[in-house]
C-alpha positions in Angstrom: 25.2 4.9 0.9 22.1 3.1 1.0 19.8 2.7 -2.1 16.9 0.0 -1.5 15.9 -1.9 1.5 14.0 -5.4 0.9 12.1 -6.5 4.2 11.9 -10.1 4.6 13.2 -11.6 1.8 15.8 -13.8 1.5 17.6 -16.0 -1.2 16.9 -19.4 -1.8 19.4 -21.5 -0.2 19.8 -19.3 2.5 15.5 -19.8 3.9 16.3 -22.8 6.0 18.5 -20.6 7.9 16.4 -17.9 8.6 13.3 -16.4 9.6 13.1 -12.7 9.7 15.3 -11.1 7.7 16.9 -7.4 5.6 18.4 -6.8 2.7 20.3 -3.8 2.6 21.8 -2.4 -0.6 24.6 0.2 -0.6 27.2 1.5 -2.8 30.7 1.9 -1.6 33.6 2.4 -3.4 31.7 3.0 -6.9 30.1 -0.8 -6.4 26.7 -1.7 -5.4 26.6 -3.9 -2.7 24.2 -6.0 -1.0 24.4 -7.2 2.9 21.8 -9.4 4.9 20.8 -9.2 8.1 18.7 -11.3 10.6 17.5 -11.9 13.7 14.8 -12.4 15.9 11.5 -11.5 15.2 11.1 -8.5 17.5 14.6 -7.6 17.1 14.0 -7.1 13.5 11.0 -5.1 14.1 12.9 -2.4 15.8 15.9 -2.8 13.4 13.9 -2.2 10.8 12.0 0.5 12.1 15.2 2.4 13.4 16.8 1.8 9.6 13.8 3.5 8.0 14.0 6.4 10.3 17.6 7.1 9.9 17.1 6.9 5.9 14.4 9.0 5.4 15.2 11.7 8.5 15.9 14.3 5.6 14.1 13.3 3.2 11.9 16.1 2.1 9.4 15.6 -0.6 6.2 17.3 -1.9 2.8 16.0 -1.1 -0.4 16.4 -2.6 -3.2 14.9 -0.2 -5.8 13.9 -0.8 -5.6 13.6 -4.8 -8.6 11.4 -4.5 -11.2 10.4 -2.2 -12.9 7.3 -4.1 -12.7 8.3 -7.8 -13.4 12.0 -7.1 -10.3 14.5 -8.2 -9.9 16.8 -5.2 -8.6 20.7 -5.6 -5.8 19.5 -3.3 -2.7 21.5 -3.9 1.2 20.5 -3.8 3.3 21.4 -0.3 6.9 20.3 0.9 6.5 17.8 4.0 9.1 15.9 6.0 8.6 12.3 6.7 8.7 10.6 9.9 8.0 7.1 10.3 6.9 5.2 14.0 5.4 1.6 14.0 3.1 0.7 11.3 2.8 4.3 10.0 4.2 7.1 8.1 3.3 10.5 8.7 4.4 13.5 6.5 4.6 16.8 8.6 5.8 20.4 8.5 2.9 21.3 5.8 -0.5 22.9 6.1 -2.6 20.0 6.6 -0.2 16.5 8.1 -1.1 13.6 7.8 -0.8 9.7 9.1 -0.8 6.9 6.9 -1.3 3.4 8.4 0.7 0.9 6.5 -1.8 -1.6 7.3 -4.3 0.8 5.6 -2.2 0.7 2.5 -4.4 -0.8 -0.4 -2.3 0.3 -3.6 0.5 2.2 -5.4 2.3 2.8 -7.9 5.9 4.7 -9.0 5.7 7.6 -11.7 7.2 11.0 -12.9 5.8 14.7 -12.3 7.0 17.4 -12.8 7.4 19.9 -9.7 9.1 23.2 -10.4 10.0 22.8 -14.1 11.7 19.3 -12.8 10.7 16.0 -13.5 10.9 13.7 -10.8 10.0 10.5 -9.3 7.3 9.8 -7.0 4.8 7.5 -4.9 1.4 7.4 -6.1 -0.8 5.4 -3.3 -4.1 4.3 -2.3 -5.1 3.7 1.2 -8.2 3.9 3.5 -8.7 6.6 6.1 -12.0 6.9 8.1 -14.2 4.4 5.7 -13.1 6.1 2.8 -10.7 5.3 -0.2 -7.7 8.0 0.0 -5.1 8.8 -3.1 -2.2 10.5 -1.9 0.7 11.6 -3.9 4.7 12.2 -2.6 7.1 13.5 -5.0 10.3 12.6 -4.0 14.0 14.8 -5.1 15.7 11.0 -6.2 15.3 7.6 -6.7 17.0 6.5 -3.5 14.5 8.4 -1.9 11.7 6.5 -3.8 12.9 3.6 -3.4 13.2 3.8 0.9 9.8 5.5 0.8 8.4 3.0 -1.2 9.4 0.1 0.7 8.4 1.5 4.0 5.1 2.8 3.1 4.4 -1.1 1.4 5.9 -3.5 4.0 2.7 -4.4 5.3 0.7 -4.7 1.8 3.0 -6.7 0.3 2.6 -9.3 3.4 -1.2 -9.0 2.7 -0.6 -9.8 -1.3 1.2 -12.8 0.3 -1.9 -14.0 2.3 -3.8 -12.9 -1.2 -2.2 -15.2 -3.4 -4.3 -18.5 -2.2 -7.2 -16.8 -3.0 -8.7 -17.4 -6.4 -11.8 -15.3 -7.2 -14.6 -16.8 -9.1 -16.2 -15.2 -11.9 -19.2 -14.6 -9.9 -17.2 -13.6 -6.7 -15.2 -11.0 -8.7 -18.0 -9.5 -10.7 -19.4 -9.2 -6.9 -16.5 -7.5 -5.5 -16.1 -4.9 -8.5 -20.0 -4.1 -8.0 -19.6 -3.3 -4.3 -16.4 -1.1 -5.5 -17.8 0.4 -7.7 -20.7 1.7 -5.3 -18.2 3.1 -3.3 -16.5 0.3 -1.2 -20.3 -0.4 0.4 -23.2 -1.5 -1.0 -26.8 -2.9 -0.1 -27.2 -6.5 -1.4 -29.9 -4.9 -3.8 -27.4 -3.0 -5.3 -25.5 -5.7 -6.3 -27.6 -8.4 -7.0 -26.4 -10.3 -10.5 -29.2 -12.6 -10.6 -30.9 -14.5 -8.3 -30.9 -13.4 -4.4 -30.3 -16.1 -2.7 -27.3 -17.3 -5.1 -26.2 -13.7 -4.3 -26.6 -13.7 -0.9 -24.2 -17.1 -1.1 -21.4 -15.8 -2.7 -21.1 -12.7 -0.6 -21.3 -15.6 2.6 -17.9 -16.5 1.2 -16.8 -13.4 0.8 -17.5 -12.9 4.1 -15.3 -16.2 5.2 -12.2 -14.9 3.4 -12.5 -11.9 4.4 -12.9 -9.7 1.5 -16.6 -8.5 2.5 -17.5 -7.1 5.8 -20.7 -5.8 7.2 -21.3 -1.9 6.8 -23.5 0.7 7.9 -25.4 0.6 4.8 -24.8 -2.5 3.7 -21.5 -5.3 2.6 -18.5 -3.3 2.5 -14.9 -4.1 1.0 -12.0 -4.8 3.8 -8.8 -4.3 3.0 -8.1 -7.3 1.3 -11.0 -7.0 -0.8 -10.1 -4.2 -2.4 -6.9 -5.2 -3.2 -8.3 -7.8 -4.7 -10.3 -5.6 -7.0 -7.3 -3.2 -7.5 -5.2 -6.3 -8.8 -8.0 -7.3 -11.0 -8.2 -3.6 -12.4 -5.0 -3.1 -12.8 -4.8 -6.8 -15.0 -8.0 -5.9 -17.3 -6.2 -2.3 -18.4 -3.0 -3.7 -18.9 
């Protein structure tokens, strides 16, 4: 029975060897187990993609979308779902209002406990963006196993982006740049978040711009992706 599924990673001695690669872990026989498996990139894809599908074919869990949209607290209620997974996104079905999440939309998240029914259980709390906007959704799952399949699959892509991320090392002024346009909303007119002087200002969101944390919006510079993971990591490290 398979527990966890690590995409891509691969122990130490064994990276010269190969390139794309799973980590499957099972119990059998009252042991826990570990087998990895590799191949070619594009044969990976779809063994990767078929593995996830089998795993979570009947998984039901309970949804609450969207908790948030930005840092508003939405009268969303709870609703059992299926999950059904194709490539690069996760949509959860048979419920009032199904959804799609892109995994390359996928900016945060987080494992907890609720309690659904009198139970306590675990579940995936996680951030993405959907149509220019911030989204919070939360799945309650009925085990850990299931948490811990859902929660790889729905964070494959991110973690390749924290990958990219981790050359990047934010100045002061960058940051405090960053955490103004986030908290505007994700977009923001250079007025709005000015720290000084203008034309310094207008510098720093220049590089922004060449990392690609900082696009242009309709209204103004806007947060990609990256950017606000960026600020989500920083967050997370100054209320810790």
């Amino acid at each position: 029975r398979v527990f966890d599924v690590v995409v891509g990673s691969v122990p130490g001695d064994l990276r010269s060897f190969f390139n794309d690669s799973v980590t499957v872990a099972y119990e059998q026989d009252g042991s826990r187990r570990a087998a990895l498996v590799e191949g070619e990139p594009e044969d990976m894809d779809k063994f990767v993609r078929l593995l996830f599908k089998a795993l979570l074919r009947n998984v039901t869990v309970t949804v609450r979308h969207p908790a948030k949209v930005g840092g508003r607290v939405t009268d969303a209620s709870d609703h059992r779902a299926s999950v059904s997974v194709s490539p690069g996104e996760i949509r959860f079905e048979n419920c009032p209002d199904p959804f799609t999440v892109d995994l390359s939309a996928v900016i945060d998240y987080e494992r907890t406990d609720r309690t659904v029914g009198g139970k306590k259980r675990p579940a995936l709390v996680f951030r993405h963006v959907a149509d220019g906007q911030t989204v919070t959704s939360i799945a309650t799952v009925p085990n850990e196993r299931a948490l811990n399949v859902l929660g790889r699959y729905i964070k494959i892509e991110y973690d390749e982006a924290m990958e990219d991320l981790e050359t990047f090392d934010p100045t002061e002024e960058q940051l405090e740049i960053l955490v103004s346009i986030y908290s505007a909303g994700g977009e923001a007119n250079i007025a709005d978040v000015v720290t000084g002087d203008v034309a310094q200002t207008s510098m720093i969101l220049d590089t922004l711009r060449e990392a690609g944390l900082v696009a242009d919006g309709e209204s103004g510079a806007a947060l990609t992706r990256k950017g606000q993971m960026i600020v989500s990591s920083y967050l997370e490290s100054v209320n810790a």
